[in-house]
Structures are given as structure tokens and as C-alpha cells.
C-alpha positions as a Markdown table, in Angstrom:
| # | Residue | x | y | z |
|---|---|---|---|---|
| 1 | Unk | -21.3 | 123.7 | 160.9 |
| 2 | Unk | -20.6 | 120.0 | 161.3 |
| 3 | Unk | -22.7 | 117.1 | 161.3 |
| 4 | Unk | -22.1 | 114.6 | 163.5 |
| 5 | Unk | -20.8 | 111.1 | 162.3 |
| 6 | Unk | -23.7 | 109.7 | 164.6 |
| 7 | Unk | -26.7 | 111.1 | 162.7 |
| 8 | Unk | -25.2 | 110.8 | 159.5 |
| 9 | Unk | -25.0 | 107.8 | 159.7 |
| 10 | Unk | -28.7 | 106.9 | 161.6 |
| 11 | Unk | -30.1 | 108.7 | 158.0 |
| 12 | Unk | -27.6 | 105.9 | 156.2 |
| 13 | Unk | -29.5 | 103.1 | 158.3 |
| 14 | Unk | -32.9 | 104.7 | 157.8 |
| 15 | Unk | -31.9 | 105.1 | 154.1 |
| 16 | Unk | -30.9 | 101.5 | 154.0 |
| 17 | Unk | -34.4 | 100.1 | 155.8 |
| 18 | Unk | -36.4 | 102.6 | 153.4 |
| 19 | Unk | -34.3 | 100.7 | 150.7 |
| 20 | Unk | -35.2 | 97.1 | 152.0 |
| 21 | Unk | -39.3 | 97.9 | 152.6 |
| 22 | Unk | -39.5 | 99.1 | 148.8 |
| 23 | Unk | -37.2 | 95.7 | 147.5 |
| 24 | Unk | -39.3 | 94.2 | 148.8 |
| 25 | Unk | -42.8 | 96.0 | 147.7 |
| 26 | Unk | -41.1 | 95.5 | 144.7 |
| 27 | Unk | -40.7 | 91.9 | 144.8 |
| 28 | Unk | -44.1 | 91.2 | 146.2 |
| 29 | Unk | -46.3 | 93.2 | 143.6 |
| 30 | Unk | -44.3 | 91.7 | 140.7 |
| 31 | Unk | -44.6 | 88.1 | 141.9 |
| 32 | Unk | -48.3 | 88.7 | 142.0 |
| 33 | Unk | -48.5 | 90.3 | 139.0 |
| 34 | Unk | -46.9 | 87.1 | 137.7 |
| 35 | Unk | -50.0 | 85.1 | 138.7 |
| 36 | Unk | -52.1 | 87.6 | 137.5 |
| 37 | Unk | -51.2 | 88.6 | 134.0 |
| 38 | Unk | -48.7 | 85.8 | 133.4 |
| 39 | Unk | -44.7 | 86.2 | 133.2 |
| 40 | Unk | -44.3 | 88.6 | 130.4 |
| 41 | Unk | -45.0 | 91.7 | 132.3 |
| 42 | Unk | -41.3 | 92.1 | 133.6 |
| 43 | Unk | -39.6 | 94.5 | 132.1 |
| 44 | Unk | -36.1 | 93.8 | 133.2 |
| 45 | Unk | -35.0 | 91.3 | 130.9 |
| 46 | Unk | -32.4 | 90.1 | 133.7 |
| 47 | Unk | -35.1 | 89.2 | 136.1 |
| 48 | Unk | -37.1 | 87.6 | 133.0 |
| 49 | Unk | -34.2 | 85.1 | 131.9 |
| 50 | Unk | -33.7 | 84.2 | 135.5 |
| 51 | Unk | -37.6 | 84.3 | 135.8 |
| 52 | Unk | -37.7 | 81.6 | 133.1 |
| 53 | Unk | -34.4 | 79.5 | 133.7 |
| 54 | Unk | -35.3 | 78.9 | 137.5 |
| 55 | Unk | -39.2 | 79.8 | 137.8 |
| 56 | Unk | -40.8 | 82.9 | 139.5 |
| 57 | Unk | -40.2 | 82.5 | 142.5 |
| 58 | Unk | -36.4 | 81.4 | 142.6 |
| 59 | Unk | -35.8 | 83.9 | 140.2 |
| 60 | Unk | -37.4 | 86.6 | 142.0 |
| 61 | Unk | -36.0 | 86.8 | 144.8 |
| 62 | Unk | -32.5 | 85.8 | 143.5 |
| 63 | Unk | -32.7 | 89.2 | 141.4 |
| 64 | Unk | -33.6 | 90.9 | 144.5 |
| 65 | Unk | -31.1 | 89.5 | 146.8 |
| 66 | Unk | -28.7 | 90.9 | 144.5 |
| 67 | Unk | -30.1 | 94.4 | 144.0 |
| 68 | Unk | -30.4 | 94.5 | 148.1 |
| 69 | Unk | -26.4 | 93.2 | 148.3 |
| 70 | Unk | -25.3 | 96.0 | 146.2 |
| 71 | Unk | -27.7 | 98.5 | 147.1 |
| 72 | Unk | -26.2 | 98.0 | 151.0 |
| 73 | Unk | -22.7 | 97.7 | 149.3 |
| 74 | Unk | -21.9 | 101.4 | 149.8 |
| 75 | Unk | -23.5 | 101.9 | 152.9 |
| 76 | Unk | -21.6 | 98.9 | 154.6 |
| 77 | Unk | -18.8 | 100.4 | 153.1 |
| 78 | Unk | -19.3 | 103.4 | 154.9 |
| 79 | Unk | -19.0 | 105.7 | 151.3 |
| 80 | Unk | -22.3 | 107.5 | 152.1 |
| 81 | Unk | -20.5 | 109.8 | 155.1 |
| 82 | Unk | -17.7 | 110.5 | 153.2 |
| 83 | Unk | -17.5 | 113.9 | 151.8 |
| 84 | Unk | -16.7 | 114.6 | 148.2 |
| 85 | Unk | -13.5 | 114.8 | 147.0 |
């Protein structure tokens, strides 16, 4: 049985816009979670030295740009309808 290349790859693009809506969850609940109980609640200690270099909201969404350009990195690269070795 073979899949077609077609809905393969409508799953990747669904996959990819499921990817974007959470970033950005992501990004929106943190931010307001910086107004609410202050700038200490990130975890990721990437996102906090950027957080305190630039400010929240620069480095924010800079941290998220980045984890949306190489979360889409494999799928523009077309790696997720390749089979496995």
C-alpha cells in the first residue's frame, strides 16, 4: 500500500500550522505570565538571558522566531516524507 506524496504532505502542512498555533500559545501565556508573576517564571534560561538583555517582549518573540525557523526547517526541507533509511 502506498501513500500518496499529496496527503503526506497536507498532514506535513497541517503538522506545521498545529506547530505555529501552539508557538504561539506558548508565547502569549508566557508574556502574560511575565506581567503577572514577574520575569523569573521562565524556565528556559535561553529565553531568560535574551528576556533580560533585550526586555520581554523583544526577547520573546525572538526566542520564538527561532524555535518556529527550525521547527519548519525539516518540513521546508521536505525530510518528513522521506522514508527511513
Amino acid at each position: 500500500m502506498t501513500i500518496r506524496r499529496e496527503s503526506r504532505e497536507w498532514f506535513g502542512n497541517l503538522a506545521v500550522i498545529g506547530f505555529l498555533l501552539v508557538q504561539y500559545l506558548d508565547g502569549f501565556y508566557t508574556y502574560a505570565g511575565f506581567h503577572i508573576w514577574g520575569l523569573g517564571i521562565e524556565a528556559n534560561p535561553l529565553i531568560r538571558g535574551a528576556v533580560g538583555v533585550v526586555g520581554p517582549g523583544i526577547g520573546l518573540a525572538t526566542g520564538k522566531l527561532v524555535a518556529i525557523g527550525f521547527g519548519m526547517l525539516p518540513h521546508l526541507r521536505g525530510y518528513m516524507w522521506r522514508s527511513p533509511p
